[in-house]
DSSP file (Angstrom, degrees, kcal/mol; ACC not computed):
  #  RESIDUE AA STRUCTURE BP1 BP2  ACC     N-H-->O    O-->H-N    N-H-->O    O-->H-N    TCO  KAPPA ALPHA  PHI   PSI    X-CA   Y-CA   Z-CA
    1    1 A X              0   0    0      0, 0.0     2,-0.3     0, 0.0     0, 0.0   0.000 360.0 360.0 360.0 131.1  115.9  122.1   26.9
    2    2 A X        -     0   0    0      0, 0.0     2,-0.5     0, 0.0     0, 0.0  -0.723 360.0-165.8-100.8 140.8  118.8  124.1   29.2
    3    3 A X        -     0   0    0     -2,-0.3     2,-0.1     4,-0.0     0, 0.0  -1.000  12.0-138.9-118.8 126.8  118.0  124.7   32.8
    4    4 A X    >>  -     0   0    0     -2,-0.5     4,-1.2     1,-0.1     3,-0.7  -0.345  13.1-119.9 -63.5 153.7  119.9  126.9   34.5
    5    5 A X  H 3> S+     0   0    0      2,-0.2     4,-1.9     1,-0.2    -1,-0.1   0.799 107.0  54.1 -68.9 -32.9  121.1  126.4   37.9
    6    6 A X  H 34 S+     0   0    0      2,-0.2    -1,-0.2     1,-0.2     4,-0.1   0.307 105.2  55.4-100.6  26.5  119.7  129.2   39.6
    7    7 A X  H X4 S+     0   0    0     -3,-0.7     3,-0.9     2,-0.1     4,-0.4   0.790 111.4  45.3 -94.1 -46.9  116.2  128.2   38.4
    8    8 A X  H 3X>S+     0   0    0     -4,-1.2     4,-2.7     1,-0.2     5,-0.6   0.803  93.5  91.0 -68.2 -36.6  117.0  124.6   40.1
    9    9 A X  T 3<5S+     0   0    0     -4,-1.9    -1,-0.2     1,-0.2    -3,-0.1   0.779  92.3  37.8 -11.4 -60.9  118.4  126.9   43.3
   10   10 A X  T <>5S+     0   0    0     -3,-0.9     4,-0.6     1,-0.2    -1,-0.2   0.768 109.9  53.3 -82.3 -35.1  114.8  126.8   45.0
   11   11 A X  H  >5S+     0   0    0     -4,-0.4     4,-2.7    -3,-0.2     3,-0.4   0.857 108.4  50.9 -80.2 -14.2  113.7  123.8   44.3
   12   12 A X  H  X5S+     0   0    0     -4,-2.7     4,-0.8     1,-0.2    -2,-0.2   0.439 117.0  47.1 -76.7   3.7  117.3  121.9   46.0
   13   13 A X  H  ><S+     0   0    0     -5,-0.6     4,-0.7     2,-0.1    -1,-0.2   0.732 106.7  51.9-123.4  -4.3  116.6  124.0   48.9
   14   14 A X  H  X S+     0   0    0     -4,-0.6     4,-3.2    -3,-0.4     5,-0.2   0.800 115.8  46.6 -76.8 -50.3  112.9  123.3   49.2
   15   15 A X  H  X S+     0   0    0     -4,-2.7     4,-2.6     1,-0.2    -3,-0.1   0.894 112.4  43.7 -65.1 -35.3  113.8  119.7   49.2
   16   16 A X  H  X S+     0   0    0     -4,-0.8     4,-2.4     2,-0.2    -1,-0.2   0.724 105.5  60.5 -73.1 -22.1  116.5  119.7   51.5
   17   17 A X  H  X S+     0   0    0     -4,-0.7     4,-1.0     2,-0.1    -2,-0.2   0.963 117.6  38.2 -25.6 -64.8  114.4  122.0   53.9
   18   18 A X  H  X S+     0   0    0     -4,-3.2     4,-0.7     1,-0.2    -2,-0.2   0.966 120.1  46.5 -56.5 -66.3  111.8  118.6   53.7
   19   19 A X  H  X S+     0   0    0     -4,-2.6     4,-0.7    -5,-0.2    -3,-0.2   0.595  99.5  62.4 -47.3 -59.1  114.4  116.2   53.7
   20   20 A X  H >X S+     0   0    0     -4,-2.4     3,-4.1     2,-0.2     4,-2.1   0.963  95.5  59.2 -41.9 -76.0  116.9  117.3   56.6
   21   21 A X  H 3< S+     0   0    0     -4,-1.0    20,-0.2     1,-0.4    -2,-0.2   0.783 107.5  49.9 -60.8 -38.6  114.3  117.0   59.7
   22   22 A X  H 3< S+     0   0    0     -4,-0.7    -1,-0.4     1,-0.2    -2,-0.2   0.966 119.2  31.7 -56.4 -31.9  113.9  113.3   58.8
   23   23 A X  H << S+     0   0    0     -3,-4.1    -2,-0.2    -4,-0.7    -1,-0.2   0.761 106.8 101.1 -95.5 -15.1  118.0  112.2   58.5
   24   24 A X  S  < S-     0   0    0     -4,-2.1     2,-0.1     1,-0.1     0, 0.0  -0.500  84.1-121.0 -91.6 168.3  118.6  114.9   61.2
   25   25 A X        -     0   0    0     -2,-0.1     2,-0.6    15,-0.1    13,-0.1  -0.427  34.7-146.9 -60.4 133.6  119.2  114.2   65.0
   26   26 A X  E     -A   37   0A   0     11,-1.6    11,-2.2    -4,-0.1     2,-0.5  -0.957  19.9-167.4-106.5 134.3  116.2  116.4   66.6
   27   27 A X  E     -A   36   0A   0     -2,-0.6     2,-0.5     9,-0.2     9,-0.2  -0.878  16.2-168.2-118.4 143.4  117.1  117.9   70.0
   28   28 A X  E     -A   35   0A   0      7,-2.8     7,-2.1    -2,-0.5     2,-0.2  -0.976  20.4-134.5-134.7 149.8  115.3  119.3   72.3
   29   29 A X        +     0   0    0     -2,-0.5     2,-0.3     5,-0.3     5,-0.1  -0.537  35.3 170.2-128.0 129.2  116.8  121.4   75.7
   30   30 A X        -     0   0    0     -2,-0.2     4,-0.1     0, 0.0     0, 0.0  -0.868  51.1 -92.1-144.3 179.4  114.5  120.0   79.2
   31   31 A X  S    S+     0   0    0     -2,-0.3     3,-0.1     1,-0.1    -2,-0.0   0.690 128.9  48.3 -96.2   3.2  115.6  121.1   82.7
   32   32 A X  S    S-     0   0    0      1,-0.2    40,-0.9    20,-0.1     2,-0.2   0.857 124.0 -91.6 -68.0 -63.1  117.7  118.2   83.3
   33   33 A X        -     0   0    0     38,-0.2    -1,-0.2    -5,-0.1    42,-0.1  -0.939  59.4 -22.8 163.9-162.3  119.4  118.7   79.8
   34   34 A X  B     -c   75   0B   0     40,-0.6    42,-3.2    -2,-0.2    -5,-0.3  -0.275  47.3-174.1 -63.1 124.6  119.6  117.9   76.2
   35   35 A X  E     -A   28   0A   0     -7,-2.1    -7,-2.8    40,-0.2     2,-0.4  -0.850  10.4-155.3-131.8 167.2  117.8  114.6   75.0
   36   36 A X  E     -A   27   0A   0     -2,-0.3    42,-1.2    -9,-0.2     2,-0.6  -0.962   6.7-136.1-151.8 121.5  118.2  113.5   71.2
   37   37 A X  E     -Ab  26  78A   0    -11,-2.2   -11,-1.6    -2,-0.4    11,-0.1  -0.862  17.3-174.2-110.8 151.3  115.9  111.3   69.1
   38   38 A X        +     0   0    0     -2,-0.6     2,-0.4    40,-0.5    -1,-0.1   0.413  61.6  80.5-118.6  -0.2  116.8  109.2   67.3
   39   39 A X  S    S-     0   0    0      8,-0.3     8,-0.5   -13,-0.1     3,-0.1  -0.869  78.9-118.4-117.3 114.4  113.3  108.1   65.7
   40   40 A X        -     0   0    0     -2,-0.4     2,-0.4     1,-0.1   -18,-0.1  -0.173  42.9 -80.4 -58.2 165.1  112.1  110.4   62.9
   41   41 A X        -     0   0    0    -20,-0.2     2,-0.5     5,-0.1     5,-0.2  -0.452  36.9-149.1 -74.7 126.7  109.0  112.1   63.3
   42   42 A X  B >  S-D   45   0C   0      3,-1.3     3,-1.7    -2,-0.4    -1,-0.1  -0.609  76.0 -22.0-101.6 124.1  106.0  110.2   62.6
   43   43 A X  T 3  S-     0   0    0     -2,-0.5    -1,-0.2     1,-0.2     3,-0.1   0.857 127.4 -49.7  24.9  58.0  102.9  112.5   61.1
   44   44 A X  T 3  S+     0   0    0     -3,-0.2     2,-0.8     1,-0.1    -1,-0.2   0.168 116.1 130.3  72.8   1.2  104.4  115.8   62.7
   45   45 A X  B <   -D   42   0C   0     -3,-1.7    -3,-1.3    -5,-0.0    -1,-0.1  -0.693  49.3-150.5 -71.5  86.6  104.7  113.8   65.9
   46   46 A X        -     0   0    0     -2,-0.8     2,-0.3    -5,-0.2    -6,-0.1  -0.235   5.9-158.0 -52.0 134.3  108.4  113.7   68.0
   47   47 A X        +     0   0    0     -8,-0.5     2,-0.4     2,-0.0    -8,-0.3  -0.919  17.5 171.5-106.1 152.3  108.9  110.6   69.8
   48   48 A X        +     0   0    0     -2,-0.3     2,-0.4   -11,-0.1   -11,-0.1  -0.923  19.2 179.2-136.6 129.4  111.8  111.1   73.1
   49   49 A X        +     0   0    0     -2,-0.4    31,-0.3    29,-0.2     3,-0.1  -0.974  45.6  37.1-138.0 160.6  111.8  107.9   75.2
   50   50 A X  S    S+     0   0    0     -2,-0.4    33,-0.1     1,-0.2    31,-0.1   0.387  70.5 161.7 113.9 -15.8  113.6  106.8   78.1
   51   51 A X        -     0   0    0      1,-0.1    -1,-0.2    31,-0.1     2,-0.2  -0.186  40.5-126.8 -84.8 154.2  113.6  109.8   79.6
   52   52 A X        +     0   0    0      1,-0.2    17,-0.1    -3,-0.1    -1,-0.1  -0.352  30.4 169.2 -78.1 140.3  114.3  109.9   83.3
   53   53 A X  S    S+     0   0    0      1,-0.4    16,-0.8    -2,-0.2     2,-0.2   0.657  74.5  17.5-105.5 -29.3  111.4  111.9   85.4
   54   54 A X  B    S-E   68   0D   0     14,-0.2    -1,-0.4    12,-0.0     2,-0.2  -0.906  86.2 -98.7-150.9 171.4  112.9  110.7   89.1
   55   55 A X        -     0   0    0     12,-1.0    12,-0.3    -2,-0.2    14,-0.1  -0.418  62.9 -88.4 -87.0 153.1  116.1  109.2   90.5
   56   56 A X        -     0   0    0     -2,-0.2     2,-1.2     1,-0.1     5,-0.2  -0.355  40.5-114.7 -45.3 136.4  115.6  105.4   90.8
   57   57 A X  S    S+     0   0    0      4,-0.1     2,-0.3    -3,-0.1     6,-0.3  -0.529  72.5 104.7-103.3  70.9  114.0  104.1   94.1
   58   58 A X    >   +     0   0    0     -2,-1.2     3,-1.5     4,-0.1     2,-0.5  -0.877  61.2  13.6-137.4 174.7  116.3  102.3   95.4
   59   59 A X  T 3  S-     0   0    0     -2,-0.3    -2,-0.1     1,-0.3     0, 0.0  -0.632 133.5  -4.9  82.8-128.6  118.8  102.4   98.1
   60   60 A X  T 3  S+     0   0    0     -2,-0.5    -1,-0.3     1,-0.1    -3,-0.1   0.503 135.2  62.7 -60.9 -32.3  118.2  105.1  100.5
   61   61 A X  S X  S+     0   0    0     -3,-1.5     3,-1.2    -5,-0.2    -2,-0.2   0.883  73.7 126.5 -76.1 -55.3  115.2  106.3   98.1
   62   62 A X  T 3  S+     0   0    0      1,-0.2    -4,-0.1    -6,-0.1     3,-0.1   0.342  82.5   0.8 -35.3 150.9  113.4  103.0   98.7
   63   63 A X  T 3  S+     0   0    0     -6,-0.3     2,-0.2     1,-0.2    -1,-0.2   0.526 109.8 114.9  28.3  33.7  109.8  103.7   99.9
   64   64 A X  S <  S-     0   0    0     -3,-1.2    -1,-0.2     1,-0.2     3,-0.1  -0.599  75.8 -80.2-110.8-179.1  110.2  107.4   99.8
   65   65 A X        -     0   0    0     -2,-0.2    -1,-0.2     1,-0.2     0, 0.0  -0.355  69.1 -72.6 -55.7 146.0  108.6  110.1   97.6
   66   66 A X        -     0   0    0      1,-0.1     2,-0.6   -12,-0.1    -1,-0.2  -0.202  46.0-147.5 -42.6 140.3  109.9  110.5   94.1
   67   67 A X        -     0   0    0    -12,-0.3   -12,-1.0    -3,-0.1    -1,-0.1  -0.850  30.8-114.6-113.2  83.8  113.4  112.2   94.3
   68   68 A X  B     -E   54   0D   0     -2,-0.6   -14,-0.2   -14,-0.2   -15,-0.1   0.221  41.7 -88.3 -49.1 170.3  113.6  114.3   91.1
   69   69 A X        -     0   0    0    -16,-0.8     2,-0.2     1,-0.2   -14,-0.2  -0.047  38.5-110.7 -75.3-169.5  116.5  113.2   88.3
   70   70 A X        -     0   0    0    -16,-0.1     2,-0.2     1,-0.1    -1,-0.2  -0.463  31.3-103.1 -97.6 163.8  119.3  114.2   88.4
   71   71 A X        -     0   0    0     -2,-0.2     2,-0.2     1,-0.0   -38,-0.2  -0.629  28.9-153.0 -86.3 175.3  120.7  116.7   85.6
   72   72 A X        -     0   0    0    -40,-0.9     4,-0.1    -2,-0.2   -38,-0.1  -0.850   5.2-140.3-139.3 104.7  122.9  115.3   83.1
   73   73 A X  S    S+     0   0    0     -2,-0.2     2,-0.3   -40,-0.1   -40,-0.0   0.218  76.8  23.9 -69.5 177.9  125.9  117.5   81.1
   74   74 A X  S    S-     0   0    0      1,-0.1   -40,-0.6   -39,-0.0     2,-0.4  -0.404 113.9 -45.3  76.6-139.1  126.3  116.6   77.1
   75   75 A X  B     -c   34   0B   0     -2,-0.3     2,-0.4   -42,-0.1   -40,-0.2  -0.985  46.7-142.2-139.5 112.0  123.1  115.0   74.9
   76   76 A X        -     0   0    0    -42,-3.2     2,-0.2    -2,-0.4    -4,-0.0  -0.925  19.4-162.4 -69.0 100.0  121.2  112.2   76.4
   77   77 A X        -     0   0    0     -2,-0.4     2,-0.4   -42,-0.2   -40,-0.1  -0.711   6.5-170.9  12.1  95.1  120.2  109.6   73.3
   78   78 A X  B     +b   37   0A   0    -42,-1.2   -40,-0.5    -2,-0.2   -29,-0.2  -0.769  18.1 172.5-112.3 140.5  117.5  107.3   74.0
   79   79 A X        +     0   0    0     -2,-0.4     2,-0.2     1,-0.1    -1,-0.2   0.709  68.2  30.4-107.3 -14.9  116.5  104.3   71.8
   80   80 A X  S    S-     0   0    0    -31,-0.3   -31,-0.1     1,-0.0    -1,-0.1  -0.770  87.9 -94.8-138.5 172.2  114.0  102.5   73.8
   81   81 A X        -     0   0    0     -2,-0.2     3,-0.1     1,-0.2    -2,-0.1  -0.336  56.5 -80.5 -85.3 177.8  111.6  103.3   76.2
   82   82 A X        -     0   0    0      1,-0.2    -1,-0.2    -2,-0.1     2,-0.1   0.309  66.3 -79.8 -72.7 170.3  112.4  103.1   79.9
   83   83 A X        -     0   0    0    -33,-0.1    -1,-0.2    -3,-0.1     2,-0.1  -0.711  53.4-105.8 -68.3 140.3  112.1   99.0   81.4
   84   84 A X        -     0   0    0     -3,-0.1    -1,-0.0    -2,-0.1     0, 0.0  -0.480  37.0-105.1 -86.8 167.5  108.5   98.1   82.1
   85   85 A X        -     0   0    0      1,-0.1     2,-1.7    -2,-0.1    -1,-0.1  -0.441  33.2-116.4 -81.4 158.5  107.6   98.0   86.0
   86   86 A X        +     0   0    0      1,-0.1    -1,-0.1    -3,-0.1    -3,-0.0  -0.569  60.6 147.0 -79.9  60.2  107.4   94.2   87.3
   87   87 A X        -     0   0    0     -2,-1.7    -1,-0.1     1,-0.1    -2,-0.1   0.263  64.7 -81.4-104.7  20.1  103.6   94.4   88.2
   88   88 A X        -     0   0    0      5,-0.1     5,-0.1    -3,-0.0    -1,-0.1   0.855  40.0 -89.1  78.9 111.5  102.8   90.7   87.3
   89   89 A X    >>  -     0   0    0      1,-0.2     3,-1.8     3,-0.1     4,-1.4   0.378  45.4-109.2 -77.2 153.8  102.2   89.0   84.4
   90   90 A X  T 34 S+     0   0    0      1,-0.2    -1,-0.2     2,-0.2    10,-0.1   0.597 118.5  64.4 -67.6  -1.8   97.8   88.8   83.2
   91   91 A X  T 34 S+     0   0    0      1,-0.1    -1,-0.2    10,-0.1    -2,-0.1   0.616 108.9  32.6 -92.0 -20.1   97.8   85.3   84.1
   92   92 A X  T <4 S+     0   0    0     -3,-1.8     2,-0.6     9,-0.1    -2,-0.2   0.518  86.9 116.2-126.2  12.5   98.6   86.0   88.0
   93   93 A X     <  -     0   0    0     -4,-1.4     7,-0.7     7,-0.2    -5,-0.1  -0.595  67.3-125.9 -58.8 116.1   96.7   89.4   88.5
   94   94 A X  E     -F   99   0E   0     -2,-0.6     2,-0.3     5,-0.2     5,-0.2  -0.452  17.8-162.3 -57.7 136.7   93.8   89.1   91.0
   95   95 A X  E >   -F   98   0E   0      3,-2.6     3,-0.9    -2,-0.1     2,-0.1  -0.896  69.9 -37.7-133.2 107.9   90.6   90.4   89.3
   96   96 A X  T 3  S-     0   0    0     -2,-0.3     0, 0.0     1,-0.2     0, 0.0  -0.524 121.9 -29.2  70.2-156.8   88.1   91.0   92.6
   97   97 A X  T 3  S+     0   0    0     -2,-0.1     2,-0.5    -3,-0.1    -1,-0.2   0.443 125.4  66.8 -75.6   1.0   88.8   88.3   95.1
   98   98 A X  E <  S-F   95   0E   0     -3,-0.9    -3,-2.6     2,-0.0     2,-0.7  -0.786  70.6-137.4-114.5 160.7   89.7   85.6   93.1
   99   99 A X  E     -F   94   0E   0     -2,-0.5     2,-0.6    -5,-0.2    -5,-0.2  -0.900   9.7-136.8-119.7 161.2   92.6   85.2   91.1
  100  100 A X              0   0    0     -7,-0.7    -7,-0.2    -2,-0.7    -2,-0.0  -0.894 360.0 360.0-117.2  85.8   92.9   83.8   87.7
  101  101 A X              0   0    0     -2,-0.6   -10,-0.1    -9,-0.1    -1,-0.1   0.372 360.0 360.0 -59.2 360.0   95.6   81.4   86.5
């Protein structure tokens, strides 16, 4: 049995339709600037992480209001999420007035 090629036409372009958004970079445009995942999409779901929401609190910032980020030119590319905050481990959180080792 001969197949032509321009019967096969529709289905190599259905598949690569499907195909692309996983192996490609997805970007997406914010008002800081372009950030780039790097994690395919998981049941129509995008993942972005890392991304900055405020300038860091340190310095001059310490024990002020959030300072929004800054922009940033080019394509940000985040692989992990942000560092988690240092709010004490479950073994030395107080729960009511006592605390729990």
């Amino acid at each position: 049995m001969r197949v032509s090629v321009r019967a096969l036409l529709p289905a190599i372009a259905l598949c690569t339709a499907v195909a692309l958004p996983a192996f490609g970079a997805d970007r997406v445009k914010t008002a800081n600037g372009t950030v780039e995942s790097t994690v395919p999409p998981n049941e129509g779901i995008r993942s972005f992480k890392g991304i900055p929401f405020a300038q860091p609190p340190v310095g001059d910032l310490r024990w002020r209001e959030p300072q929004p980020a800054k922009n940033w030119s080019g394509c940000a590319t985040q692989t992990d999420s942000a560092p988690r905050a240092c709010n004490g481990s479950p073994r030395t959180r107080t729960t009511g007035s006592a605390a729990t080792a």
